[in-house]
matplotlib code that plots the C-alpha trace (Angstrom):
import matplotlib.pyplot as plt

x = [49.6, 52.9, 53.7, 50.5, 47.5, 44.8, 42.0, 43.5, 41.9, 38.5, 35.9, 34.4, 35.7, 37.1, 37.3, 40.8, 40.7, 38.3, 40.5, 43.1, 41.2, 42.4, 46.1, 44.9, 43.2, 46.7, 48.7, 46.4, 46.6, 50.2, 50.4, 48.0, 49.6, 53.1, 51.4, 49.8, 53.4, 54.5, 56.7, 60.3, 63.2, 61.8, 64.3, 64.8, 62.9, 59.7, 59.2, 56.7, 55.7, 54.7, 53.4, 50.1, 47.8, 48.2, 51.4, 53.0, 53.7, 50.8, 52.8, 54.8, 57.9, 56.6, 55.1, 57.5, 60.2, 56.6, 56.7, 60.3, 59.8, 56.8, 59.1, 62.1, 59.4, 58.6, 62.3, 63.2, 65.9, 64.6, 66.3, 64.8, 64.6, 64.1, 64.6, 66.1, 64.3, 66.0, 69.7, 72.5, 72.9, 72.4, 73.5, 72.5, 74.5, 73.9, 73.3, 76.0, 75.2, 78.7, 79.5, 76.0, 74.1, 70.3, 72.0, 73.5, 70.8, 67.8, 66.0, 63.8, 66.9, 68.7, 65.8, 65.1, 69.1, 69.0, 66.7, 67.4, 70.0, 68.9, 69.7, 69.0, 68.2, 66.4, 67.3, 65.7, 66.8, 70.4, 69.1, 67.4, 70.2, 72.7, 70.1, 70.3, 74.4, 73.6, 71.7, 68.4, 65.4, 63.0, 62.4, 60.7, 59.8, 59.8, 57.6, 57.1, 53.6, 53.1, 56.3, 56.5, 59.8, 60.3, 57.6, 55.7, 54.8, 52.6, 51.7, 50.3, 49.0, 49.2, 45.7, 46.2, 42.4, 42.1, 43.1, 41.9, 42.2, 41.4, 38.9, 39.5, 41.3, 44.8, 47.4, 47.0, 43.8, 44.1, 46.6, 46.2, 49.1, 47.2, 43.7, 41.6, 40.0, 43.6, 45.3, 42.8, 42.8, 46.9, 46.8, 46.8, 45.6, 45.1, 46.6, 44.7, 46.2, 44.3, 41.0, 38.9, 35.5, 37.5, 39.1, 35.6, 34.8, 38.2, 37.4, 34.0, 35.7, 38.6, 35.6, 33.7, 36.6, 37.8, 40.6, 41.2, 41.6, 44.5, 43.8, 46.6, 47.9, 50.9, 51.6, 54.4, 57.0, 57.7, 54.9, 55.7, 59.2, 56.4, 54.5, 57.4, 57.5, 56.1, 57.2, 58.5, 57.7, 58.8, 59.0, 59.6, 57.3, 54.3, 51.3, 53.2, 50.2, 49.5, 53.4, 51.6, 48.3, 50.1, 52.4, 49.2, 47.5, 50.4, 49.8, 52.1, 51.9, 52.8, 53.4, 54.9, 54.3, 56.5, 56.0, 58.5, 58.1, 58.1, 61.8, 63.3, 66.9, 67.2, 69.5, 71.3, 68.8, 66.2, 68.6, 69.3, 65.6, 64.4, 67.0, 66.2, 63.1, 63.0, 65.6, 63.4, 59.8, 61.9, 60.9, 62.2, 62.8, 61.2, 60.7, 60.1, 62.8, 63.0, 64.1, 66.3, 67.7, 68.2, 70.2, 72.2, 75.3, 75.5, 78.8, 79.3, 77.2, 73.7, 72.4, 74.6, 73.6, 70.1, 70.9, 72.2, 69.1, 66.7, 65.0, 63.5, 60.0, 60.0, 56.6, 55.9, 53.5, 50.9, 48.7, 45.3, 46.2, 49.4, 49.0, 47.5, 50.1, 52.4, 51.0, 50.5, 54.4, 55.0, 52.3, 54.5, 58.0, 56.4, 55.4, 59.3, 60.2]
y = [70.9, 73.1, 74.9, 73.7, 76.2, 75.8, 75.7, 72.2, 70.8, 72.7, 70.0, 72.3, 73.4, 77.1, 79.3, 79.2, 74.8, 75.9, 78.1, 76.5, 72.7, 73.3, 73.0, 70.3, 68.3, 67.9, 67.4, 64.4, 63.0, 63.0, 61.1, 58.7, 57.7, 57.6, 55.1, 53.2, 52.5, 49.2, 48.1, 48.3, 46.4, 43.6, 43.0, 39.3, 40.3, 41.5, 45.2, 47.1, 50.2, 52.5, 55.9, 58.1, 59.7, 63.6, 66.0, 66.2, 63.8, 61.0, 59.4, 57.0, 57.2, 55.8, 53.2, 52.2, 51.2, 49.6, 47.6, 46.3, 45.9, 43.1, 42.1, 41.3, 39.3, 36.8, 36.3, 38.6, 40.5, 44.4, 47.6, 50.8, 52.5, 56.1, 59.7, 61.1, 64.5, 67.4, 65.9, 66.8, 63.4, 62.1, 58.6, 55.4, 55.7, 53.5, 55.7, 55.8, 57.5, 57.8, 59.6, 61.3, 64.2, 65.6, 68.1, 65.3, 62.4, 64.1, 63.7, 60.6, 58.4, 58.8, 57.4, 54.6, 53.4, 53.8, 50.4, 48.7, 49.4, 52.4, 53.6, 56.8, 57.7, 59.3, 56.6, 53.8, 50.6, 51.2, 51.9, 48.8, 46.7, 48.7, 47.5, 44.3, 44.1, 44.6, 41.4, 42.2, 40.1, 42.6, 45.8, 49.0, 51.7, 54.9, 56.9, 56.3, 54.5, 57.0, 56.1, 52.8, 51.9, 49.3, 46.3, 46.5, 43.3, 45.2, 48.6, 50.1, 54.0, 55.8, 58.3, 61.0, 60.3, 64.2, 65.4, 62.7, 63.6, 67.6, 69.0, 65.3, 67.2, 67.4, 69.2, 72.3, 72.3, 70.2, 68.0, 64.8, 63.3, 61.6, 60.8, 59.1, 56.5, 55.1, 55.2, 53.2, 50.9, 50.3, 50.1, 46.9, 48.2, 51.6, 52.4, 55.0, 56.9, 58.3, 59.2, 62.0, 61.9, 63.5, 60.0, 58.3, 59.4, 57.9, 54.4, 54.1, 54.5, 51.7, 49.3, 49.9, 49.0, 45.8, 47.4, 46.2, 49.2, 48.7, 51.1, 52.6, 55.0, 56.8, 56.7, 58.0, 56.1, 57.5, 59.6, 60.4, 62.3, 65.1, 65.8, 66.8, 71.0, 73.3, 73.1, 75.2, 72.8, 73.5, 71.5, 71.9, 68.9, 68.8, 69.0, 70.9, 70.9, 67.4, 67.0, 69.8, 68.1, 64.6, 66.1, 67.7, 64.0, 62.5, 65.0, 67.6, 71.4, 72.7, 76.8, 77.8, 76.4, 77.3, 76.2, 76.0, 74.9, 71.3, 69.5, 73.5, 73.9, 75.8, 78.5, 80.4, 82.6, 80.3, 78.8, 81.6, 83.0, 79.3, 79.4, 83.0, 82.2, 78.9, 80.5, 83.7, 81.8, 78.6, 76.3, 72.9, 72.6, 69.6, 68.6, 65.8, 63.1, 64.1, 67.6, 66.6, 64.5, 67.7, 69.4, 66.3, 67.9, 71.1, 71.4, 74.9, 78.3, 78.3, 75.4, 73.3, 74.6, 74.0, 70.7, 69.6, 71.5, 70.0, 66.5, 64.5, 63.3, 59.7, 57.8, 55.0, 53.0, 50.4, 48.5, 47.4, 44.5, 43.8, 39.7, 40.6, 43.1, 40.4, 37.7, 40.8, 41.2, 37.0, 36.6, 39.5, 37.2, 34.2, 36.0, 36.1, 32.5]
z = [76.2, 76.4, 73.3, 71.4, 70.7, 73.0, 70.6, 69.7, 73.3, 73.0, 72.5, 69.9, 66.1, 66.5, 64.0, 63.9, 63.4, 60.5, 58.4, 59.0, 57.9, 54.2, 55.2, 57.6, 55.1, 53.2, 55.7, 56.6, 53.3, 53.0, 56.8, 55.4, 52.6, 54.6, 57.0, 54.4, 52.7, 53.0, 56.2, 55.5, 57.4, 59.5, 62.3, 63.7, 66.8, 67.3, 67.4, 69.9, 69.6, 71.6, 70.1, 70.3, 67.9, 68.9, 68.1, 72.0, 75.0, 76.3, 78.8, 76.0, 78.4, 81.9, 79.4, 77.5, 81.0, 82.4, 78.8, 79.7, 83.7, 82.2, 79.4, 81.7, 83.8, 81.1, 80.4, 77.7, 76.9, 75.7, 74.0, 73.6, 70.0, 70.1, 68.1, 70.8, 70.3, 71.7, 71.2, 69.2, 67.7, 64.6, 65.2, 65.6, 68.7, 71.6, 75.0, 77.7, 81.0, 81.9, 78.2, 77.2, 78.2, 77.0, 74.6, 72.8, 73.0, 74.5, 78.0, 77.6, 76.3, 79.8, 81.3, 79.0, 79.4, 83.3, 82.6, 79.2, 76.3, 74.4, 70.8, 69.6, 65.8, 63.0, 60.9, 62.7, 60.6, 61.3, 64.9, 65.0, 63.8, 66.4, 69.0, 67.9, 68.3, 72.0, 72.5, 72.9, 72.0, 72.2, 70.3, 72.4, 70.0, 72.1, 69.0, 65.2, 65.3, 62.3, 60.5, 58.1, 58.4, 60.4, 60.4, 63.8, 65.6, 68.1, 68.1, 71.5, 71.8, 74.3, 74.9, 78.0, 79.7, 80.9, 77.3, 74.9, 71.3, 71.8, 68.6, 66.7, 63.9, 62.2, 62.4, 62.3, 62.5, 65.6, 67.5, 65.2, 63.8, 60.8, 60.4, 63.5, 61.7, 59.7, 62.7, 64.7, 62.1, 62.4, 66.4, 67.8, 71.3, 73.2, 76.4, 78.2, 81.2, 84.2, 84.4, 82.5, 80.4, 77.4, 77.0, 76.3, 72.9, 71.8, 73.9, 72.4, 68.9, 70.0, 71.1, 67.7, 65.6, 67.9, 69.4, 72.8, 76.0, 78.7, 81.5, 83.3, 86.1, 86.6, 90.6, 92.3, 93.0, 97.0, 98.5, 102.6, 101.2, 99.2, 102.6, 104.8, 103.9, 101.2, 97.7, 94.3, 91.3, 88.4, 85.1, 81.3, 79.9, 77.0, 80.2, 83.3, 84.9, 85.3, 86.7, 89.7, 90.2, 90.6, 93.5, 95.1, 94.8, 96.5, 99.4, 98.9, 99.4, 96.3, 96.9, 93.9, 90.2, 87.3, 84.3, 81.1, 77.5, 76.6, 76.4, 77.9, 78.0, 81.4, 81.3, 84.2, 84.5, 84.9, 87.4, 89.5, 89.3, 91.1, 93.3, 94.4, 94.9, 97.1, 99.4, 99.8, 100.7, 102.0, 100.1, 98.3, 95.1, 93.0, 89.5, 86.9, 86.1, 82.6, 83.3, 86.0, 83.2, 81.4, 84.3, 84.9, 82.6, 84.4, 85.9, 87.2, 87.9, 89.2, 86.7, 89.0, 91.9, 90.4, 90.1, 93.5, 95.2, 93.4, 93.7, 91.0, 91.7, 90.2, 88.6, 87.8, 85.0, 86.7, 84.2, 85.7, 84.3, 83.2, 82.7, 79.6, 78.5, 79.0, 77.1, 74.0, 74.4, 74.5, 71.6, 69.5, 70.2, 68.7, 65.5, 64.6, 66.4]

ax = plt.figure().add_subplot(projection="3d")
ax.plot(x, y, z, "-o")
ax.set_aspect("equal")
plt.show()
């Protein structure tokens, strides 16, 4: 995971997760008690959640427009809620793709407006209520599974299969957000993406405490346009790596790798060094929707130039089975009919 130590996704306790377990060990119980707080606001439509256990990215995104593509299916109306991490904005501010930019809402709110109203906020009861002016019905919580307050109808977690829950410790000892065992307890259902024996600990747990598994894949959305020539692929995302190995699974030569930090602001350096180096080994340039999102306000200098040369390779969610996502989204709506 970008940006994260890497003894957080060693199977084993390190030395450094040890020492460090004091800290941990408070940190925990102050996340507990916050998720243990009573639900605050409870908006006149349900509220689904989307969120994950560990400190970093499990695929929430890609889940949360799959969420709405099935929501918009049964006949419902959705609107994303979401920090907007990485923006300027304080808000609650409704997203505009015409107005806004990354810098000032964050990547993964243009995304989530391109397919439903989106809101972005710290504060997410004036968010909510914002969302609600727009007339939605339905609720998608991009994040907060950890925070109490708004009242959840349905909360689903997202689990990465090849990284699963790392050392099973928290922060900083290891990538948990809070304690496993509480935040099992306040997950209505797991959503685990991919495939990888370092999910299966985590399942097992889910089964033993009667929380039901929805398996997943993220797929790309066109795959003959990655096989025509060689590419550069870079990407500033929490797992890079994955964003490389999914290009190679869709048949594509991928000649150069670069990876940046998670949610990087590329700068026209970055720019002109990618540029430099496609044009010298001739090769296209190709990266992830949500940092394409990110270069989307360039208007000038190589970052433009960046822009225009560069194609966004677009996923997609699939639920194995995504009947009985819907019915969890229809049986949340009738808890506040």
């Amino acid at each position: 995971m970008s940006g994260a130590p890497r003894f957080w996704w060693r199977p084993e306790r390190s030395t450094a997760a040890v020492l460090l377990w004091p800290a941990a060990k408070v940190y925990g119980q102050v996340a507990a008690w916050r998720m243990n707080r009573t639900p605050g606001f409870r908006p006149p439509a349900p509220v689904i959640c989307v969120g994950n256990f560990v400190v970093g990215g499990a695929g929430k995104t890609p889940t949360c427009l799959a969420l709405a593509r099935i929501a918009k299916g049964r006949g419902l109306k959705p609107g994303y809620l979401t920090r907007g991490y990485g923006g300027s904005a304080r808000g609650p501010l409704r997203v505009d793709l015409g107005k806004h930019d990354a810098a000032t809402v964050g990547d993964e709110p243009l995304l989530l407006a391109a397919a439903a109203p989106t809101v972005v906020g710290g504060d997410r009861i004036a968010g909510a209520r914002l969302l609600l002016e727009q007339g939605v019905d339905l609720i998608i919580m991009d994040d907060g599974f950890q925070n109490p307050s708004l009242a959840k109808d349905l909360s689903l977690v997202c689990i990465d299969a090849e990284i699963g829950i790392g050392n099973g410790m928290v922060t900083p000892s290891g990538p948990l957000r809070a304690p496993l065992a509480l935040q099992l307890r306040k997950a209505d259902a797991l959503i685990v993406i991919g495939e990888g024996e370092r999910g299966e600990p985590l399942i097992r747990a889910a089964a033993r405490a009667g929380r039901p598994v929805l398996r997943a894949a993220i797929k790309p959305a066109r795959v003959r346009e990655w096989r025509k020539e060689p590419l550069l692929a870079f990407a500033g995302i929490g797992r890079p790596e994955k964003f490389f190995a999914t290009l190679a699974a869709a048949g594509a030569t991928v000649t150069r790798k670069v990876p940046f930090p998670d949610h990087h602001r590329f700068s026209e350096s970055d720019a002109q060094t990618l540029l430099a180096r496609a044009e010298a080994e001739k090769l296209r340039l190709v990266t992830t929707e949500k940092d394409m999102a990110r270069l989307a306000g360039a208007t000038g200098g190589a970052l433009a130039q960046l822009r225009e040369k560069a194609s966004a390779f677009a996923v997609t969610l699939e639920f194995e089975n995504a009947g009985a996502v819907g019915e969890m989204i229809e049986a949340a709506a009738l808890k506040v009919r």
